[in-house]
C-alpha positions as CSV (number, residue, x, y, z in Angstrom):
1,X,-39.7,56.8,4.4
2,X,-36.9,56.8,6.6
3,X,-33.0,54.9,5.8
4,X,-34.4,52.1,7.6
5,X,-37.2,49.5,8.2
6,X,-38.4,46.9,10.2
7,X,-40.6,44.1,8.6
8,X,-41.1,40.3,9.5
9,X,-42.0,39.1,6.4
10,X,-39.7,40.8,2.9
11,X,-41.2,39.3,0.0
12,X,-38.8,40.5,-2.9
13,X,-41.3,40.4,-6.1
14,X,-45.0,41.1,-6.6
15,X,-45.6,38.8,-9.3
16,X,-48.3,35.7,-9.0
17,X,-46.0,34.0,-6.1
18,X,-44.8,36.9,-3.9
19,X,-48.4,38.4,-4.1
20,X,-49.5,34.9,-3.9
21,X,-47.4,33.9,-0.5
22,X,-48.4,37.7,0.8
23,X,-52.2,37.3,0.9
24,X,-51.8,34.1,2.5
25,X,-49.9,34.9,5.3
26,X,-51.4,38.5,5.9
27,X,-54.2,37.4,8.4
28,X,-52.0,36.4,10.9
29,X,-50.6,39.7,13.1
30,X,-47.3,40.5,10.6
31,X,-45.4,43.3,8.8
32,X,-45.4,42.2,5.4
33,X,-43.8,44.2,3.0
34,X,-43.5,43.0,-1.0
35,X,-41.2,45.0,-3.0
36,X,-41.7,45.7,-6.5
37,X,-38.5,46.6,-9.2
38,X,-40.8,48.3,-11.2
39,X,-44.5,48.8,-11.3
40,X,-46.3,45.9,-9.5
41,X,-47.6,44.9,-12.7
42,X,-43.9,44.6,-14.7
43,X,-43.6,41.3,-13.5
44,X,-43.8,38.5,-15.8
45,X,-47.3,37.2,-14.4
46,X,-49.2,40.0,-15.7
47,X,-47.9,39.2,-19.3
48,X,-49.0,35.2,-19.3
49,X,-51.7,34.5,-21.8
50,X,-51.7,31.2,-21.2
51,X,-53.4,29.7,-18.0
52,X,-52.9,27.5,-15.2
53,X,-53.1,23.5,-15.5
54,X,-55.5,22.0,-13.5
55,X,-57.3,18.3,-13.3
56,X,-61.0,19.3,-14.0
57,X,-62.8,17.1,-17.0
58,X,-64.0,13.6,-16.0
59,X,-61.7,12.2,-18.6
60,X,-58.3,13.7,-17.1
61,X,-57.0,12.5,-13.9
62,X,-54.2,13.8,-11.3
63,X,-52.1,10.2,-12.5
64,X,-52.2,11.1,-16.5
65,X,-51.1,14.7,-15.6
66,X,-48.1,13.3,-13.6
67,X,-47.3,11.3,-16.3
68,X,-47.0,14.4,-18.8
69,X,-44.9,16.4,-16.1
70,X,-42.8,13.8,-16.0
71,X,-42.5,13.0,-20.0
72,X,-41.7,17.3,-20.7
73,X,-39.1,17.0,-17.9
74,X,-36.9,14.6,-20.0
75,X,-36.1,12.0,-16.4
76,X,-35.5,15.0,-14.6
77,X,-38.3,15.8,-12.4
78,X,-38.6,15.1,-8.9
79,X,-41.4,12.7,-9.0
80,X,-42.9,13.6,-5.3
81,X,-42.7,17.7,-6.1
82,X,-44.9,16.7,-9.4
83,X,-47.5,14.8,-7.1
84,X,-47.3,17.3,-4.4
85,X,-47.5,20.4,-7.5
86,X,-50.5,19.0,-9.2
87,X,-53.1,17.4,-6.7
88,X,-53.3,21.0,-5.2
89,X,-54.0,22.0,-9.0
90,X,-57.6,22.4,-7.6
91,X,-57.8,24.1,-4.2
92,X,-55.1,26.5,-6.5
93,X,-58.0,27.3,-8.7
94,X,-60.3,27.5,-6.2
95,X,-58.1,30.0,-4.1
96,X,-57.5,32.1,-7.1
97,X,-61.7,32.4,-7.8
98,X,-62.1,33.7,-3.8
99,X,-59.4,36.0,-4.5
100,X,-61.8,37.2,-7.5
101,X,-60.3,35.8,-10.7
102,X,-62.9,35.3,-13.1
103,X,-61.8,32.4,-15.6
104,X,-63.4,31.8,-18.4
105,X,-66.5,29.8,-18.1
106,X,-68.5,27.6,-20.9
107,X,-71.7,25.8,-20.4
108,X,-72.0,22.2,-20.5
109,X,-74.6,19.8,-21.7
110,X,-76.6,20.5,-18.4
111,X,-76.6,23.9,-19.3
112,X,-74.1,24.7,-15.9
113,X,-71.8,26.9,-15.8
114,X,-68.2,25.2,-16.0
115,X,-64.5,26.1,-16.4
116,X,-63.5,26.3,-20.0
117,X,-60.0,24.5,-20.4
118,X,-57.6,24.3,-23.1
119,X,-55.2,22.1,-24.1
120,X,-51.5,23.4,-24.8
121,X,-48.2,21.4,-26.0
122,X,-47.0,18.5,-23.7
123,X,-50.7,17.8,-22.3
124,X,-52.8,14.6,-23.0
125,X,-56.2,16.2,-22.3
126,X,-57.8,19.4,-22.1
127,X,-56.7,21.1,-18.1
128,X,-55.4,24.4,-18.8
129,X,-57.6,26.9,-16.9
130,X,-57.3,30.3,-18.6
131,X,-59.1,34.2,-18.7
132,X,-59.5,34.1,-22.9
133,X,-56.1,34.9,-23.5
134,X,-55.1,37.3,-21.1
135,X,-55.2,34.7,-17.7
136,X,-52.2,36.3,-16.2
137,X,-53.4,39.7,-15.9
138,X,-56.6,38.7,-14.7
139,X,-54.4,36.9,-12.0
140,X,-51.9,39.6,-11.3
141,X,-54.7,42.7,-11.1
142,X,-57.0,40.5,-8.6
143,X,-54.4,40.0,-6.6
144,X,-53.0,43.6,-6.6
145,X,-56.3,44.7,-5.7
146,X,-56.7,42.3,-3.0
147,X,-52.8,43.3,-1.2
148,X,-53.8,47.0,-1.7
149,X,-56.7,46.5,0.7
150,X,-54.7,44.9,2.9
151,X,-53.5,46.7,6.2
152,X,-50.9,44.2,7.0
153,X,-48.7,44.5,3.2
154,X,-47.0,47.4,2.6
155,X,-46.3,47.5,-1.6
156,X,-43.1,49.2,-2.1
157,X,-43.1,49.7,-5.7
158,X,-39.4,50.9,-7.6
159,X,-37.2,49.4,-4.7
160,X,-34.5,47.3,-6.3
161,X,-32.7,45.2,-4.3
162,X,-28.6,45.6,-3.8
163,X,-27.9,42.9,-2.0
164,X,-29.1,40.5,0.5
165,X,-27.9,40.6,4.5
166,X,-26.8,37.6,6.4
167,X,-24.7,37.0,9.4
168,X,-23.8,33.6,10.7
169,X,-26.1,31.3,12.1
170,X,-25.4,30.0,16.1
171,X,-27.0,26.7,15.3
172,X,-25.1,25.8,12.6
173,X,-22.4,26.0,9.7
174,X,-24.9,28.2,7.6
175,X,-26.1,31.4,7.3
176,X,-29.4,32.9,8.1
177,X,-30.6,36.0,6.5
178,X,-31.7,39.2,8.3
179,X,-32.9,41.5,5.3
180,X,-31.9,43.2,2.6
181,X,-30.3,46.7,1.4
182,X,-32.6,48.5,-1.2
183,X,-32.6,50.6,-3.4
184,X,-35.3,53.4,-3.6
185,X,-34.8,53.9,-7.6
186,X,-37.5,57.0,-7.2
187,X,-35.5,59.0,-4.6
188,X,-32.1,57.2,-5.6
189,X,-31.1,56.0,-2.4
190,X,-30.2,53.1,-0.5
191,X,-32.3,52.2,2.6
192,X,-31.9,49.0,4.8
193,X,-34.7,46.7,5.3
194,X,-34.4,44.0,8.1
195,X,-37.0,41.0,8.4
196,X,-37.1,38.1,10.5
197,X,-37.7,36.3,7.2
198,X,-37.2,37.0,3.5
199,X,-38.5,35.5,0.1
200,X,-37.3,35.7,-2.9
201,X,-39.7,35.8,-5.6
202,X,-37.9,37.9,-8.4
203,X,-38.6,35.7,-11.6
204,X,-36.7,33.9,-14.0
205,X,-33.5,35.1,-16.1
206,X,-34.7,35.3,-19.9
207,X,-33.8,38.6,-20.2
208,X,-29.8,37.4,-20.8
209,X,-31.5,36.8,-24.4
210,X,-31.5,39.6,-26.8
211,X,-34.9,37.4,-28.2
212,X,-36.8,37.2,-25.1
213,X,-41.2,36.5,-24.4
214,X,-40.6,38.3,-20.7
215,X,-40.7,42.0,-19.4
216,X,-37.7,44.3,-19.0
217,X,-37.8,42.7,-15.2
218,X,-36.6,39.3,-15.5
219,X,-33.1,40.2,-15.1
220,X,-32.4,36.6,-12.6
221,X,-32.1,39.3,-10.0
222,X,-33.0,36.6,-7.2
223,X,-30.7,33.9,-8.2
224,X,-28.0,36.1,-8.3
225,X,-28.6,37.4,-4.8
226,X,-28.9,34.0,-3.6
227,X,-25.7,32.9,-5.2
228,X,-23.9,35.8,-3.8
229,X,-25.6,34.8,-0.9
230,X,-23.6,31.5,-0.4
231,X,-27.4,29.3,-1.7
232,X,-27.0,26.5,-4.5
233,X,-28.1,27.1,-7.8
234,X,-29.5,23.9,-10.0
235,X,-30.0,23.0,-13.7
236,X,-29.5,26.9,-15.1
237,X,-28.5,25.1,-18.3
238,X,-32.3,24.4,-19.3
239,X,-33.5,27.9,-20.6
240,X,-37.0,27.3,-22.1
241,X,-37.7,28.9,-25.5
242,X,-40.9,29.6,-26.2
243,X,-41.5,28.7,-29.5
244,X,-43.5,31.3,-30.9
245,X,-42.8,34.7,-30.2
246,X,-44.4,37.1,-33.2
247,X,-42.0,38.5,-35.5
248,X,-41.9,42.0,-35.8
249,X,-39.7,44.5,-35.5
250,X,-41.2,46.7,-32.9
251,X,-43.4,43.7,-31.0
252,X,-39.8,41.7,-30.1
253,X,-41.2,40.0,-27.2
254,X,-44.9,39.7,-27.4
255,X,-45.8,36.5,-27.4
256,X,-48.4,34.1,-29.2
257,X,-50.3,32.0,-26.8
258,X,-49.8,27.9,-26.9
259,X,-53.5,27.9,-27.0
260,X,-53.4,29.0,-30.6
261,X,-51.8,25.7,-31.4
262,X,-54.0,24.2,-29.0
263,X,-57.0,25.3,-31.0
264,X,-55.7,23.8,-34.4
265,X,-53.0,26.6,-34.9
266,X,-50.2,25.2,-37.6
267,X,-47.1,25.9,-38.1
268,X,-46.2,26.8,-41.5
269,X,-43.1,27.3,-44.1
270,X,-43.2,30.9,-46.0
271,X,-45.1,28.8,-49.3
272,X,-47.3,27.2,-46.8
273,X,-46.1,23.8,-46.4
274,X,-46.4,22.5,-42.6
275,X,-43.6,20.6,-40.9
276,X,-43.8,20.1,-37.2
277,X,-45.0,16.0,-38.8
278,X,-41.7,15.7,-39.5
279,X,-40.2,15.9,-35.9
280,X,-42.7,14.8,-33.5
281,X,-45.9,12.4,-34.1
282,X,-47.9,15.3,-31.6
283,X,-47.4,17.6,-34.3
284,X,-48.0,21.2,-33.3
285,X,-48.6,19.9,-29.8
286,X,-45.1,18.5,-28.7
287,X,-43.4,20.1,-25.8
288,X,-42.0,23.3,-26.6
289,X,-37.8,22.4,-27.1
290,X,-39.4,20.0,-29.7
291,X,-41.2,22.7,-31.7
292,X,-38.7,25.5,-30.5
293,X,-35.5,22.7,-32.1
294,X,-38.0,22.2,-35.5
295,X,-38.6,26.0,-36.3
296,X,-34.7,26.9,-35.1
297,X,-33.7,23.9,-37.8
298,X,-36.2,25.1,-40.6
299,X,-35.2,28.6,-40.3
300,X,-31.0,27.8,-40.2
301,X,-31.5,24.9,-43.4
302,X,-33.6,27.4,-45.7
303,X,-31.8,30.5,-44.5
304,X,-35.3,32.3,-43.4
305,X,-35.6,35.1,-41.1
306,X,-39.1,32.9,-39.5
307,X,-41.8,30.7,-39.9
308,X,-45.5,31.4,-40.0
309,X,-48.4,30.4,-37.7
310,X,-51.9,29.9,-39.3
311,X,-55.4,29.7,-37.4
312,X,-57.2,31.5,-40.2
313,X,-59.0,28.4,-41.5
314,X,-61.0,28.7,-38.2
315,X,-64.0,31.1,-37.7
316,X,-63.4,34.6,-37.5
317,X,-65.9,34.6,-34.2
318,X,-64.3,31.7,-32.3
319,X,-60.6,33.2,-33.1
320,X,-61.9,36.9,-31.8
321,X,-63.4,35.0,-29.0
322,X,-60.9,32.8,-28.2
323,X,-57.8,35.0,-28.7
324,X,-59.1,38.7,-27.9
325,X,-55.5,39.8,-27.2
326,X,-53.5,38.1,-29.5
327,X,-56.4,39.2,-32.1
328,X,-55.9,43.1,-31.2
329,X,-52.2,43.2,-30.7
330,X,-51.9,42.0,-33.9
331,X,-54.1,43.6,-36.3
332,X,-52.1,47.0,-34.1
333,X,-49.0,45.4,-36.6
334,X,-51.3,45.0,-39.8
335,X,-51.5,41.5,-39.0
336,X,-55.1,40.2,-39.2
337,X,-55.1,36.4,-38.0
338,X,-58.2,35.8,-39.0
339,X,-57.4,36.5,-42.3
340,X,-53.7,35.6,-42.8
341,X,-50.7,33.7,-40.6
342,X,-48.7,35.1,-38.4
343,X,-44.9,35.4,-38.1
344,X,-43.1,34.0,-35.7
345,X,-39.6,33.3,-34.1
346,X,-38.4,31.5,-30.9
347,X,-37.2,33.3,-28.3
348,X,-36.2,32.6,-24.3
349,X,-39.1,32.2,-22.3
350,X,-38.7,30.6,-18.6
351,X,-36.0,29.6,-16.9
352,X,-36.4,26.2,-15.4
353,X,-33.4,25.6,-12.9
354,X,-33.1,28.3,-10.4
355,X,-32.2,28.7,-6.6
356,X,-31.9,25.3,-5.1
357,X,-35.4,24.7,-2.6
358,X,-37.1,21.7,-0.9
359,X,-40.6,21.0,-0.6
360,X,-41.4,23.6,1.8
361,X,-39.5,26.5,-0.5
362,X,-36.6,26.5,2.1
363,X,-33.0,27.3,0.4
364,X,-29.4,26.9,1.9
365,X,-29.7,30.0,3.9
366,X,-31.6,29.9,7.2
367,X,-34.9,32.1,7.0
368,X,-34.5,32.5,3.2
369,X,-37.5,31.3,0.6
370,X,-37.7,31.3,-2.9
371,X,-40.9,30.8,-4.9
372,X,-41.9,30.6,-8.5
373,X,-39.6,31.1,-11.3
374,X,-36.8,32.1,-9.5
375,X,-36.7,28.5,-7.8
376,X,-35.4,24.7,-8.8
377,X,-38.3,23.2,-7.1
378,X,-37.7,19.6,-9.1
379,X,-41.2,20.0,-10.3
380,X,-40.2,21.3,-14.4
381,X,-37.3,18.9,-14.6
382,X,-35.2,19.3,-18.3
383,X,-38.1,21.6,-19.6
384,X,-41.7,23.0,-18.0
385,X,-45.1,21.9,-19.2
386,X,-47.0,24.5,-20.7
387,X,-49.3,26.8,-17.5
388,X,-47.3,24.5,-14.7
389,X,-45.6,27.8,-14.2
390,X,-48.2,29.6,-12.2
391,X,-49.4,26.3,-10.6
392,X,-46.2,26.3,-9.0
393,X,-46.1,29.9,-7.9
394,X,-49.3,29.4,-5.9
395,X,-48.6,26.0,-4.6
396,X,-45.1,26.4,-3.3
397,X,-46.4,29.9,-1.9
398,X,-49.1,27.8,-0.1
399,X,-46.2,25.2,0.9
400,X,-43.8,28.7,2.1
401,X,-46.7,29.8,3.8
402,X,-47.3,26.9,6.1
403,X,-43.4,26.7,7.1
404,X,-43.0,30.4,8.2
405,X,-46.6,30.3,10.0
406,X,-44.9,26.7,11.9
407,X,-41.5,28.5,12.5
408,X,-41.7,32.1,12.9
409,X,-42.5,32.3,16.9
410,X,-38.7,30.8,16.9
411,X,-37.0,33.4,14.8
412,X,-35.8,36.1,17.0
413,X,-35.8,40.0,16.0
414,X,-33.7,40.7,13.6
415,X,-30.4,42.3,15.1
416,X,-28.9,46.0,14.1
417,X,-27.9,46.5,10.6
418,X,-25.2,49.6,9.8
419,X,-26.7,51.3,7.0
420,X,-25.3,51.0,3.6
421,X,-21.7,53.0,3.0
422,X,-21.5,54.5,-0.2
423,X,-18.8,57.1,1.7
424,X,-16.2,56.0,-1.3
425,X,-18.4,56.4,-4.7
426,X,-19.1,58.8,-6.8
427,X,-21.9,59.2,-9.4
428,X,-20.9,57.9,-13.1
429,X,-20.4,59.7,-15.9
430,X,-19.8,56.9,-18.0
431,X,-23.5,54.9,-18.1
432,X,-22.4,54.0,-22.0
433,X,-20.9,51.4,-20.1
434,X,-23.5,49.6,-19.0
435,X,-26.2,49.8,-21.7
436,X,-22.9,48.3,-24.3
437,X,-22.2,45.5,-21.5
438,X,-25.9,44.9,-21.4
439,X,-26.3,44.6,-25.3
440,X,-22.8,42.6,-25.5
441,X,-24.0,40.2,-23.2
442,X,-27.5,39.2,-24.7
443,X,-26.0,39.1,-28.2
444,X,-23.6,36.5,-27.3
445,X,-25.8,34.4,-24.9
446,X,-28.1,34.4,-27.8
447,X,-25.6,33.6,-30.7
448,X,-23.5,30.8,-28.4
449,X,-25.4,29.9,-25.6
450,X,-29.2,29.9,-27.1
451,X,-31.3,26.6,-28.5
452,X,-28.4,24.7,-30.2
453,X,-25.1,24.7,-28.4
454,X,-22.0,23.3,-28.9
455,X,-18.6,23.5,-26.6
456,X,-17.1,25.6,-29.0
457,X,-19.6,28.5,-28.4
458,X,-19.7,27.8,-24.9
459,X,-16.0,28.6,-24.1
460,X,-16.3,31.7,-26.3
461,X,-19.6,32.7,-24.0
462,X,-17.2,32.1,-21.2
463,X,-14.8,33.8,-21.9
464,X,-16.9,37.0,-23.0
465,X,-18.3,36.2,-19.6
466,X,-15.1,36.6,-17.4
467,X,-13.7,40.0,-19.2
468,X,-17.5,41.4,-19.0
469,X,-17.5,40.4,-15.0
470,X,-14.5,42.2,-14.1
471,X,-15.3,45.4,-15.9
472,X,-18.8,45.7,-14.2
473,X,-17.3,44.6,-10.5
474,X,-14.8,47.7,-11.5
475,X,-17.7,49.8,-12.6
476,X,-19.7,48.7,-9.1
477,X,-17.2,49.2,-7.2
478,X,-16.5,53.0,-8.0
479,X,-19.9,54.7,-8.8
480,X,-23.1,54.6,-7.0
481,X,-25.9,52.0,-7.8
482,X,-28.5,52.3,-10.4
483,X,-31.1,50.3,-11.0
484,X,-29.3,49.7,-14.5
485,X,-26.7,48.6,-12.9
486,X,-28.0,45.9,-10.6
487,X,-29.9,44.3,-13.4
488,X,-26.5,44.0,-15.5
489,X,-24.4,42.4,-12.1
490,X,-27.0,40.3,-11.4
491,X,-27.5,39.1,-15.3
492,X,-24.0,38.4,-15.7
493,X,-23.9,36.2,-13.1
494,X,-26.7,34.4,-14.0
495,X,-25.3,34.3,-17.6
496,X,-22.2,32.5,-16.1
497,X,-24.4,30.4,-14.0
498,X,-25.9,28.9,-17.1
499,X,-22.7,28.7,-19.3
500,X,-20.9,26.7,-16.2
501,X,-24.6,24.5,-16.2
502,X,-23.9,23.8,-19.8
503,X,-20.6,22.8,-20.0
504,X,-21.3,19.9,-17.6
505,X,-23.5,18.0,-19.3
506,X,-22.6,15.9,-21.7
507,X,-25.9,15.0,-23.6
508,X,-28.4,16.6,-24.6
509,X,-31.5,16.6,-22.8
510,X,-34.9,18.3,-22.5
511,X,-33.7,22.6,-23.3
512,X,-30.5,21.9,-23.3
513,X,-29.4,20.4,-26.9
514,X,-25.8,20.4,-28.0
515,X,-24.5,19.7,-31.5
516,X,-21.2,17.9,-30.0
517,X,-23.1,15.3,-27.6
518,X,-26.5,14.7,-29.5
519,X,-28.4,11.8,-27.7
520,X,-29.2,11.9,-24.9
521,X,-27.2,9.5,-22.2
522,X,-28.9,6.4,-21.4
523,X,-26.3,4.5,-19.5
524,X,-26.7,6.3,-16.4
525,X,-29.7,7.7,-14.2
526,X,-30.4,11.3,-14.8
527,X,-28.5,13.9,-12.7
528,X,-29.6,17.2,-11.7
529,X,-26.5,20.0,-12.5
530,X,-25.8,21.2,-9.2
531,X,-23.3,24.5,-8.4
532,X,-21.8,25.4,-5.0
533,X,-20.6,28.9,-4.5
């Protein structure tokens, strides 16, 4: 591959929305190219067990799954991006089985073949569309499989993105984007990539956790780029934390499925008391900063290292059935589920603010998308709904779709680009550096900055924050890039991003729960956090 390329489309990410947005645009006559940090399945799509929520059973309805969008979000959602989001639940679906996803499938009373659907925490009725346990790889290899065939996507896997090219826009005060420099990690070079338009869609940040559900990958590579970029940044204070994660020393972030507690899974004390009655009426089912608070509170009062979560008393069969995965992975740690509970721990999950969008997935910059995770749609508000995540990768890669297909006969060729200068760097011989920043970091965001907060810990995050900046802007600006180091830039910006978040709201709401301002403020309509570069 030569220092340069030319592509229309450069969608950064291959998980369920960059693959997603890819395959729908590929029929028309473009150069699409989808870059991949890693493998293309280290994203965090292959890794949901989940499933995808969806209206399907007679006694659900598109109103009464509004309604439960809007209760998770804590006032916070934008009430037209939840109608938009879930009454193309659906055709989602539907898409997703054409593209050859096989859900899971039951038979009803008529003896037809129908979707089987869970229910999982925050949801009134049964509508979470699912592949056993495992819905997310189903997703992500189908759709692999599909952009492989393809002749107009190029996959690029191990190309890291350094930073993302703009120049200023004629029309206007803003900036448009014109592609991106990259880094080839295999033959450790930077190569320049210019597209008429780019899309970001890199994931969420949960990897500034040391306690973290995700892959190595979700380093909040695309928010940061955007905010270097000059784009808006919304509501980074509201890190969901999943509450179960199992607890093991060598399985840190493999996590246990809602669906366990949506199959009569309860959480348990170490002498096998429950307790999740004493903090919500929904019981195991509450939204997940309910049940995330309850275990964080039991396991600070009596001092234990975690709590336990027990779906033995159902039948062997129906948990092997249900939970092949879960079932597997855990009998590889001695743990036999079927037989005994298993141990889990909280730990960051998805990160529900994100680059600033409208409902078309446009951002600040001209020519610039961003779908999925990395995005601040106004769809999860103060704290996602369990499997909206992947709804809203595919139906805001439908919505980018349809604006770039309108729009892209405008957008003129993309204009030279000098190739990246690393004339003035030398390699490092210090890398210590960046694997102790990278452990400093998640330690502290986890100790100050994790599910109970008060302004206290969030100064000392800060100022961890500011000295940890400077050294790694030093440490960039004198040795060549790494993939290492990109992740580390990027995730201390994105740490800072959700410290400043924090610190201006004075309440606690939905994620975000602070010892110093417990209730949550009445007296005034809910406001989005908002940050300007």
């Amino acid at each position: 591959m030569p220092n340069s390329k030319n592509l229309d489309i450069l969608i950064i990410g291959s998980g369920g929305a960059g693959l997603g947005l890819a395959l729908k645009l590929a029929d028309q006559p473009l150069r699409i190219g989808v870059l991949s940090k890693f493998a293309l399945t280290a994203g965090s799509t292959y890794y949901a067990q989940g499933g995808i929520s969806a209206v399907f059973d007679a006694e659900d309805s598109i109103e009464s799954h509004i309604q439960d969008t809007l209760d998770a979000g804590a006032g916070l959602c934008d009430p037209d991006i939840v109608r938009l989001t879930v009454t193309h639940g659906k055709s989602s679906i539907d898409w997703l089985q054409k593209q050859g996803v096989a859900f899971t499938l039951e038979q009803n009373n008529l003896g037809e073949k129908i979707l089987h659907l869970n229910r999982e925490g925050g949801h009134s009725h049964r509508r979470v569309v699912h592949t056993a346990d495992a819905t997310g790889k189903a997703v992500s290899l189908s759709l692999i499989e599909r952009a492989q065939q393809h002749p107009n996507i190029e996959l690029l896997e191990h190309h890291n993105v350094v930073e993302l090219i703009t120049t200023p826009n004629p029309d206007s005060a803003s900036k448009k984007v014109v592609g991106a420099y990259v880094l080839d990690v295999k033959k450790n070079r930077v190569i320049t990539i210019s597209a008429r338009v780019v899309v970001l869609a890199t994931g969420g940040a949960n990897m500034a956790y040391i306690y973290s559900t995700n892959p190595h990958s979700s380093t909040g590579d695309g928010i940061a780029l955007a905010w270097r970029a000059g784009c808006r940044v919304s509501n980074m204070e509201f890190m969901q934390f999943h509450p179960t994660c199992l607890y093991h020393p060598v399985a840190r972030s493999f996590l246990i499925s809602e669906a366990v507690r949506g199959e009569g899974g309860r959480l348990i004390l170490p002498d096998g008391r429950p307790f999740m009655q004493n903090f919500d009426p929904r019981g195991e089912l509450a939204p997940r900063d309910i049940v995330a608070r309850a275990i964080d509170h039991e396991m600070k009062k009596r001092g234990i290292d975690c709590v336990y979560l027990d779906i033995s008393h159902k039948p062997a069969g129906f948990i092997r059935e249900h939970f092949p995965t879960i079932y597997q992975q855990c009998l590889e740690y001695d743990i036999d589920i079927t037989q005994q509970p298993i141990p889990v721990v909280p730990a960051a999950h998805y990160t529900c603010g994100g680059v600033l969008t409208d409902s078309f997935a446009r951002t600040d910059i001209k020519h610039l998308y961003a779908v999925g995770e990395v995005a601040c749609t106004g769809l999860h508000g103060a704290n996602r709904m369990a499997s909206n995540s992947l709804l809203e990768c595919l139906v805001f890669a439908d919505r980018a779709c349809e604006d770039i297909l309108r729009n892209l006969s405008g957008i003129p060729p993309t204009p030279q680009i000098p190739d990246w200068d690393e004339s003035k760097v030398s390699d490092s011989d210090e890398e210590v550096v960046v694997a102790h920043n990278w452990n400093e970091l998640r330690h502290f965001m986890w100790d100050y900055v994790g599910i109970v907060r008060t302004d206290k810990r969030l100064s000392r995050a800060m100022n961890r924050v500011e000295l940890l900046k400077k050294e790694i802007g030093e440490y960039y600006s004198h040795f060549r890039v790494t993939s290492d180091l990109l992740e580390l830039r990027n995730l201390v910006i994105v740490a800072e991003l959700i410290i400043r978040c924090a610190q201006q709201r004075k309440e606690s709401r939905g994620l975000h729960y602070t010892l110093d301002y417990p209730e949550t403020d009445t007296g005034k309509p809910a406001q989005n956090t908002i940050l300007k570069p």
